[in-house]
MIGUGU-696490 format. One record per residue: z, y, x of N, C-alpha, C in turn. Coordinates in steps of 0.1 Angstrom, whole numbers, plus 5000, padded with zeros to 4 digits. Example, Ala and Ser with C-alpha at 12.3 -4.5 7.8 and 13.67 -1.06 7.14 Angstrom:
BEGIN
507849435132507849555123507849675132
507149785128507149895137507950005129
***
This chain:
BEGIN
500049885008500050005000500050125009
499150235007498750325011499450475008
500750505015501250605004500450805013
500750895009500350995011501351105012
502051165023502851255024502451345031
503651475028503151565039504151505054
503151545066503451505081505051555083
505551515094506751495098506751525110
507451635121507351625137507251475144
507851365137507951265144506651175142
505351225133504451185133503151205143
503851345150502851365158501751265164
502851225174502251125182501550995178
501450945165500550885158499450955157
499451055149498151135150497351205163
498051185169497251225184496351145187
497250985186496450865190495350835182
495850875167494550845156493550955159
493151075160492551125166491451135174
492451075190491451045194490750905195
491350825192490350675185489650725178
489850815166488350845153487350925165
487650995175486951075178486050955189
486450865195486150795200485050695198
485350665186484750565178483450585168
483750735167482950795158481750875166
482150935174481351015183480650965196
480650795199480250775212478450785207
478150785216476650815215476250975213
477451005208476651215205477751255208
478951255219479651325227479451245242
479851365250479851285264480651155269
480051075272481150945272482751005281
482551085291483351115300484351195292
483751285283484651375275485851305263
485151225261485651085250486951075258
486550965265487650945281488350975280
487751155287489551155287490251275276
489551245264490551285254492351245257
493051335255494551275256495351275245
495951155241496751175227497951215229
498351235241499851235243499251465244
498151505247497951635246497851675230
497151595227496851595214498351605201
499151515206500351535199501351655196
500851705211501451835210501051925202
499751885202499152015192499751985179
499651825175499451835160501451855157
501951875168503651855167503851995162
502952095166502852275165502752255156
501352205151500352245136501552155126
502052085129503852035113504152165112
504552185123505252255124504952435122
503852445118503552565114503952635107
504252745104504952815092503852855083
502652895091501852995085501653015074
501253075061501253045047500452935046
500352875038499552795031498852645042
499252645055498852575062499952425056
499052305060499652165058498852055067
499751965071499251855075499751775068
498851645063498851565054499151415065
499751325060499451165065499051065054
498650975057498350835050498950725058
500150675054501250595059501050445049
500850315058500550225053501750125058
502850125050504450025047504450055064
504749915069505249915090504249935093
503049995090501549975104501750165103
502750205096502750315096501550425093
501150565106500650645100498950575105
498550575097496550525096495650605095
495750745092495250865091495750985086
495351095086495851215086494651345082
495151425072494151555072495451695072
494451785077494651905076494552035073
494852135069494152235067494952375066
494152435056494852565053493852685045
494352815049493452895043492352925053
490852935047489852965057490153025068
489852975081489853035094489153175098
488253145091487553235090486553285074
485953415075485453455060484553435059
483853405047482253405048481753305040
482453165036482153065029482853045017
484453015022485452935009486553025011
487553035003488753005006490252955013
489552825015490552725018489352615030
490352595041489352505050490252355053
489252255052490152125059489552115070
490452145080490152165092489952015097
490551905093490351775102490851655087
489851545088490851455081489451305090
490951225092490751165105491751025100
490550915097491350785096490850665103
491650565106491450485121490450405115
489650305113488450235106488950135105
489750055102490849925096490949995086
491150125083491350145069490650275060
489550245066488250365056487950215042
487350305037486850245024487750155013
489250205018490450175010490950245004
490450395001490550504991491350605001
492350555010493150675020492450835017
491150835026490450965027490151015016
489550975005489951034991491551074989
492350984986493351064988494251174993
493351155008494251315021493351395016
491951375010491351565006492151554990
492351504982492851494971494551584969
495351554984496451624987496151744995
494751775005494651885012494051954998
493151904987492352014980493552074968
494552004963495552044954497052154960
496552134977497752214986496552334983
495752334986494652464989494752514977
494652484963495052504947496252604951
497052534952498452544948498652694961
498152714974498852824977497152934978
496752914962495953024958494653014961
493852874967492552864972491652844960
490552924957489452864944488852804951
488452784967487052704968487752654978
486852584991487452445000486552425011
486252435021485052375026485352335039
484252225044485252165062483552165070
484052215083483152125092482952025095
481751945097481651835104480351855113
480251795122479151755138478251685129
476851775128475851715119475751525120
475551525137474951375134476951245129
477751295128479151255127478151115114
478650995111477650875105478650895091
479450945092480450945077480051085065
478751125071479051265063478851225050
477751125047477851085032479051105022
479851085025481951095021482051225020
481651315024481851415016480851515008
479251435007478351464996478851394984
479351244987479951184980481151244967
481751294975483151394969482551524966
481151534957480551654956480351794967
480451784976480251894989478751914987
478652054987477152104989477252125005
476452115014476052155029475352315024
476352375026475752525026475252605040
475852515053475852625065475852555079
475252585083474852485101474852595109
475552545121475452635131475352575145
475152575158475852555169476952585175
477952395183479152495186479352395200
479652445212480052355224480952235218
480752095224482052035225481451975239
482751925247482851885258481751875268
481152035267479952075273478652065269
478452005258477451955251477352045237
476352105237475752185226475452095217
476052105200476052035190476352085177
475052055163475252135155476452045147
476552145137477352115127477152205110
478052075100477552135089478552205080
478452265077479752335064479452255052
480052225045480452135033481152245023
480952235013481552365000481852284986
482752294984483452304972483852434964
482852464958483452584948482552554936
483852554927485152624925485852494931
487352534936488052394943487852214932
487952284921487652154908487152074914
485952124919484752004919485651904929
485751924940486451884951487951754939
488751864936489651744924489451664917
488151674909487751594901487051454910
486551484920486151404926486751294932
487951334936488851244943490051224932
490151244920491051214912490951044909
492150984909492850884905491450814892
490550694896489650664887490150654870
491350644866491750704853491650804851
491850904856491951054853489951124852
488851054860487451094859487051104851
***
């Protein structure tokens, strides 16, 4: 059983590791193998130990905690980083591949897109690395691709896509509980 909370400091360090395994796993072939490498989770933790830990308004980190195998994935977000598209951005939602297509990642945007509601967001939208193989998942969950751009990762120039939900609904309705559709 798959439960869904908000993150905990002591989660960090799972999410670091999940991280960079999705990033790993997901990106070999269109990131630098070397940059993959030496991603670090134990660097990585620290970040995501800040980002709990955030006060900022409306910011959250989400987990998907599965009974002892513990945390399996994790999203994030907040209010748009920047202006120009949505309101509300999910900056990361990141689960280990033992457990995609078990409903989890519906669920972490389902808790990121009702946090974005709840501290005032009408619309929603995330980046992804165009060639990333999972984008289907979020045309899937109604996302229009409104916006591409180029952005460096690990020295390697790579586009990416904006995904939009407006008004946030579409985004809720989509990932609602198959009784509630």
């Amino acid at each position: 059983m798959i439960s869904i909370r908000r993150a905990r400091p002591g989660d960090a360090q799972a999410i670091g590791e999940i991280h960079a395994a999705v990033w790993r796993s997901t990106y070999a072939g269109i990131l630098p193998d070397a940059y993959l490498a030496g991603l670090s989770p134990h660097r990585l933790a620290g970040f995501y130990q800040r980002a709990v830990l955030d006060r900022r308004e409306g910011h959250a980190v989400f987990v998907a905690a599965a009974g002892d195998q513990g945390v399996v994935g994790f999203a994030s977000g907040g209010r748009a980083r920047r202006t120009g598209i949505a309101d509300g951005e999910v900056e990361t939602l990141y689960l280990l591949e033992d457990w995609r297509e078990r409903g989890a990642g519906r669920r972490l945007m389902r808790a990121m897109g009702a946090h974005l509601r709840a501290v005032g967001c009408r619309s929603a939208m995330l980046w992804v690395l165009h060639d990333n193989p999972t984008r289907w998942f979020y045309r899937h969950l109604g996302g229009r691709e409104v916006a591409h751009e180029e952005i460096r990762v690990g020295g390697q120039t790579v586009r990416q896509a904006a995904f939009l939900w407006d008004p946030i609904e579409v985004l809720l309705a989509a990932t609602a509980p198959a009784g509630e559709r």
